[in-house]
C-alpha positions in Angstrom: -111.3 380.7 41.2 -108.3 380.1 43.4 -107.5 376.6 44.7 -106.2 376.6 47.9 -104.0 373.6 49.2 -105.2 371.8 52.1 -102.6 370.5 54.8 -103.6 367.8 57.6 -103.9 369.4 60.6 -101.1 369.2 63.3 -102.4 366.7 66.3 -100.7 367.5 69.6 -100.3 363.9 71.1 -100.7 363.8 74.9 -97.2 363.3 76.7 -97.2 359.8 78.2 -94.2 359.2 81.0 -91.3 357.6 79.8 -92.2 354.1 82.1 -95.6 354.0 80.8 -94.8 354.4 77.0 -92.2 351.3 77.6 -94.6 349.1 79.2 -97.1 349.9 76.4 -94.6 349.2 73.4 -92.1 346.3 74.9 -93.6 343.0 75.1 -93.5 341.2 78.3 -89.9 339.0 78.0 -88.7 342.0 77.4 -89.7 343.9 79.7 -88.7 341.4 82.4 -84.6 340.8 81.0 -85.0 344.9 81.6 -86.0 344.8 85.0 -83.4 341.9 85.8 -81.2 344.0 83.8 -81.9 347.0 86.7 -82.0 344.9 90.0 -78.2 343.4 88.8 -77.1 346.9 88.1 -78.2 348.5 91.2 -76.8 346.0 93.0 -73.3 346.3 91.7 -73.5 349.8 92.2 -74.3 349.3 95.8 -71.8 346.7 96.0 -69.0 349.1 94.7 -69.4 351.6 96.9 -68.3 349.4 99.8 -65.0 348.5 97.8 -62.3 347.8 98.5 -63.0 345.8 101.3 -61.2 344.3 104.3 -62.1 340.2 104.6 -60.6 340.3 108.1 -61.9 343.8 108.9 -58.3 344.7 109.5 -59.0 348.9 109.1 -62.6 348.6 111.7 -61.0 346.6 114.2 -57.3 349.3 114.1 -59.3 352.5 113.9 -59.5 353.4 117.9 -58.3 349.8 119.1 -54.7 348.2 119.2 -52.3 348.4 115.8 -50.1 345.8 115.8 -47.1 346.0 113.9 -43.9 344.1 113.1 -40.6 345.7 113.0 -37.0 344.2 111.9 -33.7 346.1 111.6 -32.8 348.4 108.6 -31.6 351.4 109.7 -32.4 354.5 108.8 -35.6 353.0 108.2 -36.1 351.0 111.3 -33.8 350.3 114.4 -34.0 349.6 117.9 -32.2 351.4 120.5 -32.5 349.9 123.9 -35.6 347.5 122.7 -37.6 350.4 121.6 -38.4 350.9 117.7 -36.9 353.9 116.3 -36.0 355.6 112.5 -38.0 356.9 109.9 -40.7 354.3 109.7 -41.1 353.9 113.0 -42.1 357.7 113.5 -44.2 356.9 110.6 -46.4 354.4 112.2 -46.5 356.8 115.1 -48.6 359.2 112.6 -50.5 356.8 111.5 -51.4 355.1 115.2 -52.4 358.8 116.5 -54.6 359.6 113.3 -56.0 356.2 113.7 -56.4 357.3 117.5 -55.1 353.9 118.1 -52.2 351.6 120.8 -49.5 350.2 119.1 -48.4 346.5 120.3 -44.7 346.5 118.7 -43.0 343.3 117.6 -39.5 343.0 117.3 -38.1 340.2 115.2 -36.7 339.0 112.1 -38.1 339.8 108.8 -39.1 336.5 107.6 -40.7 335.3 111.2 -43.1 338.6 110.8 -43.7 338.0 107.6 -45.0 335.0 108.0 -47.2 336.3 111.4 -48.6 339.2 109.0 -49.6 336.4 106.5 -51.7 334.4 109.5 -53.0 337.7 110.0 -51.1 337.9 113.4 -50.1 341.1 112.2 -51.5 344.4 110.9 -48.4 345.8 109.7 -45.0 345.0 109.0 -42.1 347.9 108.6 -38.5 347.0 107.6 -37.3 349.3 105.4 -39.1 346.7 102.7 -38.7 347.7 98.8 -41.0 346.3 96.0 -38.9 343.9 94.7 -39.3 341.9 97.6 -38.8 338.1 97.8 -42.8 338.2 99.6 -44.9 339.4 96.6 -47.5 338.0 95.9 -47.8 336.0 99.2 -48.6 339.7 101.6 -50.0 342.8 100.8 -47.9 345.5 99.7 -48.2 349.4 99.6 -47.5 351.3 96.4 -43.9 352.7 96.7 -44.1 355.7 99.2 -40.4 357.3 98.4 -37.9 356.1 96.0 -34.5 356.8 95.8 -31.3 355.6 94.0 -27.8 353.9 94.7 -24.9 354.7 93.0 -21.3 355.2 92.9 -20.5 358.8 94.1 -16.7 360.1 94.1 -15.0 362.6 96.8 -15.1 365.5 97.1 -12.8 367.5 94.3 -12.3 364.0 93.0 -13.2 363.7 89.2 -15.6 361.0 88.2 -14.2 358.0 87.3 -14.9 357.2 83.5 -14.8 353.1 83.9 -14.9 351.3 87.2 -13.0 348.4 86.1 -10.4 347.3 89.0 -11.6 350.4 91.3 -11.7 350.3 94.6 -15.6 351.3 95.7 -16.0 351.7 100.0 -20.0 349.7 100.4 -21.4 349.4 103.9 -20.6 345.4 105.1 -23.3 343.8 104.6 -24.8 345.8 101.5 -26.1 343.4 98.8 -25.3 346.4 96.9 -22.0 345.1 96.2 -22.9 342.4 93.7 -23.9 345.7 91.9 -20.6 347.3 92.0 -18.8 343.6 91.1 -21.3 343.6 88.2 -20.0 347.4 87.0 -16.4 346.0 87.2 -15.9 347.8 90.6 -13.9 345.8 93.8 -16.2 346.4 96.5 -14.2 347.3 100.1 -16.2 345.9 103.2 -16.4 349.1 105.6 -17.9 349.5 109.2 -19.6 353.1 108.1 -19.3 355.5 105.3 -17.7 357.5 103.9 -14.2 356.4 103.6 -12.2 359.3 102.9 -10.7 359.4 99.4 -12.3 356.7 98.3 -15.2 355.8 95.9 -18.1 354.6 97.2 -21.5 353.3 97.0 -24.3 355.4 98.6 -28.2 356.2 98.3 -28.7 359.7 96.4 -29.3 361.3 99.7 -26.4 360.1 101.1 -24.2 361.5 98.8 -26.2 364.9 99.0 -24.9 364.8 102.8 -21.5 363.9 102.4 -21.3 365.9 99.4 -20.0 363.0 96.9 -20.3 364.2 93.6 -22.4 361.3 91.9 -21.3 359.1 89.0 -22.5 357.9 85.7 -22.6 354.3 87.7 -26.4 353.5 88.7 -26.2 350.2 90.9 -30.3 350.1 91.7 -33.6 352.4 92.5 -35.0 351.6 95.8 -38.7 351.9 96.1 -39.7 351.7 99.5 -43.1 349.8 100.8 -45.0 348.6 103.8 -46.2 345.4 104.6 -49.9 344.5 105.3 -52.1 341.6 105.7 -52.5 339.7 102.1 -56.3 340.5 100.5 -56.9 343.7 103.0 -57.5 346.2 100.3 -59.3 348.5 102.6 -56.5 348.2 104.7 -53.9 348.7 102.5 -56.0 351.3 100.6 -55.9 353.4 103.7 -52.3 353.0 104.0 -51.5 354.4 100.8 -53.2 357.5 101.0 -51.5 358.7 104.4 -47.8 357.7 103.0 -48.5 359.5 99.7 -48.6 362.7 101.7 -45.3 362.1 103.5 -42.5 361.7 100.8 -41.3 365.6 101.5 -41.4 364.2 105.2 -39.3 361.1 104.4 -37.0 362.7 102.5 -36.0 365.5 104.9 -35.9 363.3 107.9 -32.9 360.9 105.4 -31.0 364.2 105.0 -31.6 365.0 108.9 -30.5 361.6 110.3 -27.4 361.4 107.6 -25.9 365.0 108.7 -26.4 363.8 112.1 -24.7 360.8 112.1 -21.7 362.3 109.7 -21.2 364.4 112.6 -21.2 362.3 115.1 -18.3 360.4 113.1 -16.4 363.6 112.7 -16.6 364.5 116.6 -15.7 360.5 117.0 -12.5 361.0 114.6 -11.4 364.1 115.8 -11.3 362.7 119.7 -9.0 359.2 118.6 -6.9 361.7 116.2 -5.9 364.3 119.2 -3.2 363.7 121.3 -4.7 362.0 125.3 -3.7 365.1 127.1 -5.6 367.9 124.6 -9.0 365.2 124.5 -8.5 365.5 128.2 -8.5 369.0 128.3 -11.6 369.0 125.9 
């Protein structure tokens, strides 16, 4: 006789939706924790897709309106020539006014009095030539760094680098806080009205040098990293700020090499008329 093994049958169970088989198995404090577990998580989902926001409404009220925006002295970066704002910035805002498809109300003034206008929200934007390390962080909102660029010492033309700057002689712009830098390297800083000063050392941004083609040192005085000013908490604001200066570095930097060439020649031209004689600059 053969025995033959019996096997339980395979059941198919019925598929039951997901929902269903969760209200039949959880018990009911569960079950609500899980759906005040949903509503808060839907919630913050729809609540992050309005970030980052603007308190004031800064970017809504600029976009097709007025953009008003604070400019102090710093050429190249800003400068006024016959009470209108011009240099690198300026034309910068300029972009950002026609994408925005908005007026621009200008105001001049020192960098502390629009400083403290932007944080009274008087102010949508402040431009300066600003860089990170300014004395206002913290207390206005600030872009990430949109270009950065170095000081140093460069040396002349055909000049070897200096090995120690100890008792050197080192031409800075009058006025450049740069020259506690140079002082701190062992350097003598000379006060000069522009630069270069031919045959001399001096201290330049790495563009600079690139113009007047200064061979540059070992000496790093400081990296610049260059920001805009905005209203403090508008992270909407700001946000939008960022992304149209992170396209424009090439554009920054080729407009530093422009303006530098242009104004070295416009020295050379202005040193080559007081160097000739008064009858051949008046034949010129």
């Amino acid at each position: 006789m053969l025995l033959v093994e019996s096997r339980p049958s395979k059941r198919l169970l019925p598929l039951i939706p997901a929902g269903l088989l969760v209200q039949q198995i959880l018990p009911s404090p569960v079950k609500s924790c899980l759906a005040v577990l949903l509503t808060v998580l839907l919630s913050l989902l729809a609540s992050c897709a309005e970030f980052p926001k603007d308190p004031e409404g800064t970017l809504n009220r600029v976009r097709g309106g007025v953009l008003r925006v604070g400019v102090s002295e710093n050429p190249p970066w800003t400068s006024l020539i016959n009470g209108r704002p011009a240099g690198i910035e300026a034309q910068l805002v300029e972009e950002l006014a026609s994408d925005l498809k908005a007026n621009i109300e200008w105001v001049p003034g020192p960098e502390t009095q629009l400083m403290a206008a932007l944080r009274r929200f008087e102010l949508d934007l402040v431009v300066a030539g600003l860089d990170e390390e300014s004395p206002w962080t913290g207390r206005v909102g600030f872009t990430k760094p949109y270009v950065r660029t170095t000081s140093l010492v460069g040396a002349p033309p055909g000049t070897p680098a200096p090995l120690s700057l100890s008792g050197q002689e080192v031409a800075v712009r009058r006025g450049d806080p740069i020259a506690e830098r140079v002082r701190d390297e062992g350097g003598r800083p000379v006060p000069a009205e522009a630069l270069p000063l031919p045959g001399k050392l001096i201290a330049g941004e790495d563009w600079q040098l690139a113009v007047w083609a200064y061979q540059p040192t070992r000496f790093v005085l400081k990296e610049h990293r260059r920001v805009v000013a905005a209203p403090p908490g508008e992270n909407g604001w700001i946000a939008h700020l960022q992304r149209f200066l992170s396209r424009r570095e090439a554009e920054v930097r080729a407009a530093l090499l422009s303006g530098a060439s242009h104004e070295a020649r416009q020295r050379l031209r202005a040193s080559t008329r007081q160097a000739a004689p008064d009858g051949a600059s008046e034949a010129a």
